[in-house]
C-alpha positions in Angstrom: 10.1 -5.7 26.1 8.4 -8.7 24.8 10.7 -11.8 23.0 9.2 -10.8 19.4 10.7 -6.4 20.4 14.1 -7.9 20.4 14.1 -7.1 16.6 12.8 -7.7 13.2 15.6 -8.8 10.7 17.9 -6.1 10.0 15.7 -3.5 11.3 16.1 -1.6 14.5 14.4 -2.9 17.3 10.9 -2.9 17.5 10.7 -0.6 15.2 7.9 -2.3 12.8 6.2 -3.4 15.5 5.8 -0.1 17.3 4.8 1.4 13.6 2.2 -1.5 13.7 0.4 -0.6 16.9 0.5 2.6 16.1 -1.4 2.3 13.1 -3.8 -0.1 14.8 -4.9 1.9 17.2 -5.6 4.8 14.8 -7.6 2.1 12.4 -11.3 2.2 11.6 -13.5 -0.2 14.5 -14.1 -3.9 13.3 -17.5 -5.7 13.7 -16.6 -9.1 15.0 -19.8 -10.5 12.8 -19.7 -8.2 9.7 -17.9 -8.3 6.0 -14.4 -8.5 5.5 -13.3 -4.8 6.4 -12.0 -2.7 3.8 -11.5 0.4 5.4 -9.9 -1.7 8.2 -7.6 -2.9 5.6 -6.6 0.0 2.6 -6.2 1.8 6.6 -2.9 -0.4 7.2 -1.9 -0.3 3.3 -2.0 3.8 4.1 0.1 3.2 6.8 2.8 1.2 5.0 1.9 -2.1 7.3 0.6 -4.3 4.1 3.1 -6.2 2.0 6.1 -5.4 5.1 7.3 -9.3 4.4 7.9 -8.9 0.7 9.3 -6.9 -2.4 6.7 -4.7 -4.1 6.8 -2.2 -6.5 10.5 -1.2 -6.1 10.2 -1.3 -2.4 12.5 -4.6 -0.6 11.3 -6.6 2.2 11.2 -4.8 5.4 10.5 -8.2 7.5 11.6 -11.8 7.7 10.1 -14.4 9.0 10.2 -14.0 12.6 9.5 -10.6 12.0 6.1 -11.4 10.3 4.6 -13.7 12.9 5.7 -11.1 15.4 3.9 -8.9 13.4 0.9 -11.3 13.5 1.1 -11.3 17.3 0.8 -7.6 17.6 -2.2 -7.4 15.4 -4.5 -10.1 17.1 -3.4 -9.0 20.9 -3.9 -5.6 19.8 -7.3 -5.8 18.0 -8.4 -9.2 20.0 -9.4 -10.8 16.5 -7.6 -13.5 15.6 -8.8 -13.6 12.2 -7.6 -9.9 11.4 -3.8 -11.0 11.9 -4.6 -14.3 9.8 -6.0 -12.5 7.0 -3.3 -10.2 7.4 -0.7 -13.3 7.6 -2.2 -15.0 4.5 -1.4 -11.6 2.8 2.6 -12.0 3.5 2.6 -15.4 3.4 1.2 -15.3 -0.4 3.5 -12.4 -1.4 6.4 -13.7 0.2 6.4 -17.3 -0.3 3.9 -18.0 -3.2 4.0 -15.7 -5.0 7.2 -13.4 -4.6 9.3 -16.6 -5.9 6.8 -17.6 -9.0 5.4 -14.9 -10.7 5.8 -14.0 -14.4 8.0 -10.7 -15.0 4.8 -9.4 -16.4 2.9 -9.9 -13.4 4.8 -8.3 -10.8 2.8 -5.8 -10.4 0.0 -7.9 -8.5 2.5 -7.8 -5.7 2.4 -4.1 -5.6 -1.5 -3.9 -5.7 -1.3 -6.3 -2.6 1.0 -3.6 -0.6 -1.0 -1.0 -1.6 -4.5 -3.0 -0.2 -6.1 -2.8 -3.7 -5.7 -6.9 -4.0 -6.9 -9.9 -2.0 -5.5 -12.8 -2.8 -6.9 -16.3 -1.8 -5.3 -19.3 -2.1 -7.3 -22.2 -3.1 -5.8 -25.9 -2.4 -8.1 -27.9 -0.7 -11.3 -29.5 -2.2 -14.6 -30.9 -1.0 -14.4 -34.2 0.9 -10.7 -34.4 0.2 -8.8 -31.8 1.9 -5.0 -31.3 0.2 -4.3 -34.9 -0.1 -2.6 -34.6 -3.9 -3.5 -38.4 -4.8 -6.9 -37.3 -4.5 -6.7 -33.5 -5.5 -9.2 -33.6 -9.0 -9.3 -30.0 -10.0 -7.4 -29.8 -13.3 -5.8 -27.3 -16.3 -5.6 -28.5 -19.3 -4.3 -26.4 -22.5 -6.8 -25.0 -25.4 -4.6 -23.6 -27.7 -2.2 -20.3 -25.9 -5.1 -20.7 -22.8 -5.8 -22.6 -20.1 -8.6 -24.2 -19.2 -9.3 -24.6 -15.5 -12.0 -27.1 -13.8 -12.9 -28.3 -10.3 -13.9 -27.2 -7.0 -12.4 -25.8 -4.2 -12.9 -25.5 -0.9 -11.5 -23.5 2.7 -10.7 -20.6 0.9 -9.3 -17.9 3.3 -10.3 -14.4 2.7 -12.2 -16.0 -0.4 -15.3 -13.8 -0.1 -13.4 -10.4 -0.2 -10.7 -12.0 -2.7 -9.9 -10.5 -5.6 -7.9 -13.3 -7.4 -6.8 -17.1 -6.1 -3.8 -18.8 -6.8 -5.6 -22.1 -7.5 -3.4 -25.7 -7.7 -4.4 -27.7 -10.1 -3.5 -31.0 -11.5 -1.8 -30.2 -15.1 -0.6 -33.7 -15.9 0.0 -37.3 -14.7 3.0 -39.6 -15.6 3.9 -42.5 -13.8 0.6 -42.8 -11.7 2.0 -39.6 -10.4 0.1 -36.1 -10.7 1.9 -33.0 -11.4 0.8 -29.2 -10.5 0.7 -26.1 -11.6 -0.9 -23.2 -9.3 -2.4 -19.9 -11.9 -3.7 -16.7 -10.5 -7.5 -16.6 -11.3 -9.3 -13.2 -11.1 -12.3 -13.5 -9.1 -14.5 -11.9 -12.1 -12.6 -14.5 -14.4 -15.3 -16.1 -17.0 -16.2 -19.7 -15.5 -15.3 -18.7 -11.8 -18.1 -18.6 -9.3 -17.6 -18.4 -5.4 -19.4 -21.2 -3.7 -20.4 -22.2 -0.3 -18.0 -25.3 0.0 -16.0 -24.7 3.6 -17.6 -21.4 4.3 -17.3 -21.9 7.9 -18.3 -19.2 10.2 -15.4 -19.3 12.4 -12.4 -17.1 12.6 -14.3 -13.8 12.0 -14.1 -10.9 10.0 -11.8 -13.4 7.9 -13.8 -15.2 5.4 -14.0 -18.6 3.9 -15.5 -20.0 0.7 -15.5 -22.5 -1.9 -14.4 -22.1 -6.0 -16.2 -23.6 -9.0 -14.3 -23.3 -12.3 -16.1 -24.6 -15.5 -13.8 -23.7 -18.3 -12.4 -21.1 -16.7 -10.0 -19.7 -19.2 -6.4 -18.5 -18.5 -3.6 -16.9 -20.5 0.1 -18.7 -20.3 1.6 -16.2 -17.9 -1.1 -16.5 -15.4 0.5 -19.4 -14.4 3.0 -19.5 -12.0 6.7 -20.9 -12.5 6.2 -24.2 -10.6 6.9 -26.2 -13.7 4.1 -28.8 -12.7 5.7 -29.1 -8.8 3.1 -26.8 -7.2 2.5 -29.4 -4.9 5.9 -29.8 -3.7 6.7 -26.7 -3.8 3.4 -24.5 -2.6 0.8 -26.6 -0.9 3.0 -29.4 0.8 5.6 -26.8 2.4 2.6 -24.5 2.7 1.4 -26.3 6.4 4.2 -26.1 8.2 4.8 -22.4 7.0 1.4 -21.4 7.9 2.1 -23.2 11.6 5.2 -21.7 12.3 3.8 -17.8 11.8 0.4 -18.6 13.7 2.3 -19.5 16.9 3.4 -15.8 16.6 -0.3 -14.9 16.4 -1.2 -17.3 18.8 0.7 -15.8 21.3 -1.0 -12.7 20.5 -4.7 -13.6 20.5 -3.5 -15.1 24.0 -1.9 -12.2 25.7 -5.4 -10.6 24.7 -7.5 -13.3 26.0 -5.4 -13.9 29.4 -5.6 -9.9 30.1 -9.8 -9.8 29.6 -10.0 -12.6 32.3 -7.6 -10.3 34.3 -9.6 -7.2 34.0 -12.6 -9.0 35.4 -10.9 -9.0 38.7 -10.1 -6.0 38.9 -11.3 -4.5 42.2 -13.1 -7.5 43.2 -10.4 -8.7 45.7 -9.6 -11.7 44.0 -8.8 -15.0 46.2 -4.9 -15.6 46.3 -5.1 -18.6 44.1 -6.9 -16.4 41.1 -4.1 -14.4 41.4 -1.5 -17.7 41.6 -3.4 -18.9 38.8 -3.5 -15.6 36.6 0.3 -14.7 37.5 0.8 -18.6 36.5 -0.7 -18.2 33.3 1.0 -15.2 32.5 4.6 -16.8 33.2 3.9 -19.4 30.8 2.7 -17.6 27.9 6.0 -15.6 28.4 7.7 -19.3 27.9 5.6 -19.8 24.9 6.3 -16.8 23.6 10.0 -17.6 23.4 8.7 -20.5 21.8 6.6 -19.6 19.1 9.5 -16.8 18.2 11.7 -19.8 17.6 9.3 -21.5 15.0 9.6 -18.5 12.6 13.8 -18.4 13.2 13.6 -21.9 12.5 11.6 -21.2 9.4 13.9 -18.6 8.0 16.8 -21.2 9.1 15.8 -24.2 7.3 12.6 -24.0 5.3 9.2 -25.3 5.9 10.8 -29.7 6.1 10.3 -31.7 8.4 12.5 -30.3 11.5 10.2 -27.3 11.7 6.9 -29.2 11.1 8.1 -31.1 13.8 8.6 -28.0 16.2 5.6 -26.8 15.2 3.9 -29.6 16.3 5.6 -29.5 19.7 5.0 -26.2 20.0 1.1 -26.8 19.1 0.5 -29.7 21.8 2.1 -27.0 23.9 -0.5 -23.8 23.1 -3.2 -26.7 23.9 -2.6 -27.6 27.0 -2.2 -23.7 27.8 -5.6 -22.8 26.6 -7.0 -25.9 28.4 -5.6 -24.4 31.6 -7.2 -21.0 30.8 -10.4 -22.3 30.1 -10.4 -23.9 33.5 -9.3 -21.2 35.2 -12.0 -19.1 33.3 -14.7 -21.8 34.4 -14.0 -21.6 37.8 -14.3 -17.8 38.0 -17.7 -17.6 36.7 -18.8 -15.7 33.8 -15.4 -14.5 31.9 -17.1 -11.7 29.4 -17.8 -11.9 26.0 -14.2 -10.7 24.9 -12.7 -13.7 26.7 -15.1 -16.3 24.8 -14.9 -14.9 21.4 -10.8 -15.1 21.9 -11.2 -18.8 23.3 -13.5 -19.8 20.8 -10.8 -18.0 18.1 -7.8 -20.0 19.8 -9.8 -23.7 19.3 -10.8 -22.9 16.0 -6.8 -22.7 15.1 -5.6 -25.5 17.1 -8.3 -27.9 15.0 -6.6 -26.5 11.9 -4.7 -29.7 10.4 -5.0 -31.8 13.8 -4.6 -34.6 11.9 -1.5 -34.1 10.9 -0.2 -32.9 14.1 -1.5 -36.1 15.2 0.8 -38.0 12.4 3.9 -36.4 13.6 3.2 -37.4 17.1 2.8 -41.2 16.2 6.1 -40.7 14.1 8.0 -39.2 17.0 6.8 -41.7 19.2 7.6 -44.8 16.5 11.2 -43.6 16.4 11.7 -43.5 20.0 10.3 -47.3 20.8 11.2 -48.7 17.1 14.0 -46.6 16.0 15.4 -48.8 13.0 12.3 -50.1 11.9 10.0 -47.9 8.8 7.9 -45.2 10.5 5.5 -44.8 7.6 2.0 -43.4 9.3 -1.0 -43.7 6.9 -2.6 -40.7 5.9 
């Protein structure tokens, strides 16, 4: 029994995640290179795996936090796409954390179409050239009589392409030099709204990413979400180190896959001793991770997204780094690894670039208290 079997909130014992392999291993085939996959996807809804981390339609939470990112695990080991399990995770993380909390009584029912697969939802923060930072976040909502009017660019929009509706941030006031917030779900079809190219990387696939331009782009009152101009502080700043602390989960997950295709390409080769030191090596330490990354989601559930799990997630990511360098050397040395091996490797760095900057931040603050602990350990953004 792996760390993440031991259980899933109040649910028996790897129950969910057995219900989740099962239903992945009966799902539709997914091209690595194609569209987002829709029958991949209303396949899990049919099989009650979509919306398992929040309340929809009548029906509770069947997962918590460490139950999702174990969750996340089982779909990129069992599928060996890591962007499957984190379009599947920016599906619980929206409906449990975004939206769940914020939506208008009259627009509960979005939650429900999630569950059922019959909504994507995107979540739209960043923008060109600036990232998330909020001092320079321009995108803005301004009110035309009961409407809003939405205008800006976005950009890094996961599952953008397939979405259909954002919860876009935008800058609905300023007092005191200081911006305030709001985040509104915007249907995709939504007059003014048009899907751009901004951050469309190709990496990560089947998930997709795009950018937003909104000229105008007309809203009614309850399409905005109950932030009271804090979306900031309440969505996008909390939303890194929630984001970090499930994809350790699927981390763990798109490793397990990627340690086991180097393995089966020794298979009856009579590997040297030290392949199999090195393999057996590997595989001992991504057990010790995996305890790991299960402790980032308790964490989360303990005390929030602040600063104490940011910081574990950090540790934990400098730790997933130095385990995929020591793959990929391993990999090197044995020769020509297979294509399943270098799609998952190249999956795995694409993640640990996410927001290294930041990581990089903590580290200097961690290291600032330790040689000047009374002093201010203010790092620059």
């Amino acid at each position: 029994m792996n760390a993440a079997d031991a259980g899933i909130g109040n649910y028996p014992a790897g129950s969910l995640l057995a219900a989740m392999r099962d239903a992945l291993r009966s799902a539709p085939p997914v091209a690595r290179g194609g569209p987002f996959p829709h029958a991949w996807w209303l396949h899990l809804a049919g099989q009650g795996m979509l919306g398992v981390g929040f309340d929809a339609g009548g029906r509770a939470s069947r997962a918590d936090w460490p139950g999702i990112a174990a969750l996340a695990g089982v779909i990129a080991h069992e599928t060996a796409h890591l962007g499957l399990a984190l379009g599947w995770l920016m599906n619980e993380m929206l409906g449990r954390f975004v939206l769940g909390p914020f939506l208008a009584d009259d627009e509960c029912a979005l939650l429900r179409l999630m569950a059922e697969g019959r909504k994507i939802v995107g979540l739209a923060i960043s923008e060109p050239n600036v990232g998330a930072h909020p001092k320079l976040l321009q995108c803005s909502a301004r009110h035309r009589g009961a409407q809003w009017l939405l205008d800006g660019e976005k950009s890094y929009v996961s599952n953008g392409p397939a979405a259909d509706a954002f919860v876009v941030v935008a800058v609905t006031g300023e007092k005191s030099g200081r911006k305030h917030f709001d985040a509104f779900v915007v249907d995709a079809d939504a007059p003014g709204l048009s899907r751009t190219q901004a951050g469309a990387a190709t990496v990560l696939p089947p998930l997709g990413h795009c950018g937003l331009s909104l000229v105008a782009c007309p809203l009614p009152e309850g399409r905005r979400l109950a932030t009271c101009g804090n979306a900031f502080d309440l969505i996008a700043k909390p939303m890194r180190a929630v984001e970090d602390s499930l994809l350790a989960g699927a981390m763990v997950g798109a490793m397990r896959a990627e340690l086991e295709a180097l393995a089966r390409g020794q298979r009856g080769d009579n590997p040297a001793p030290d392949t199999v030191e090195g393999l057996g090596a590997l595989r001992l330490e991504l057990q010790a991770i995996e305890s790991l990354a299960a402790e980032c989601a308790r964490e989360l559930g303990r005390h929030g997204p602040g600063d104490r799990v940011a910081d574990l997630n950090a540790g934990v990511r400098t730790v997933l780094q130095h385990w995929q360098a020591s793959c990929e050397a391993l990999a090197s040395e044995l020769g020509n690894p297979g294509s399943e091996f270098l799609d998952l490797a190249s999956d795995v760095r694409a993640v640990l670039g996410i927001a290294r900057r930041i990581s990089a931040a903590r580290h200097m603050k961690a290291g600032l208290r330790m040689i000047r602990p009374k002093e201010s350990h203010e790092v620059p953004a």
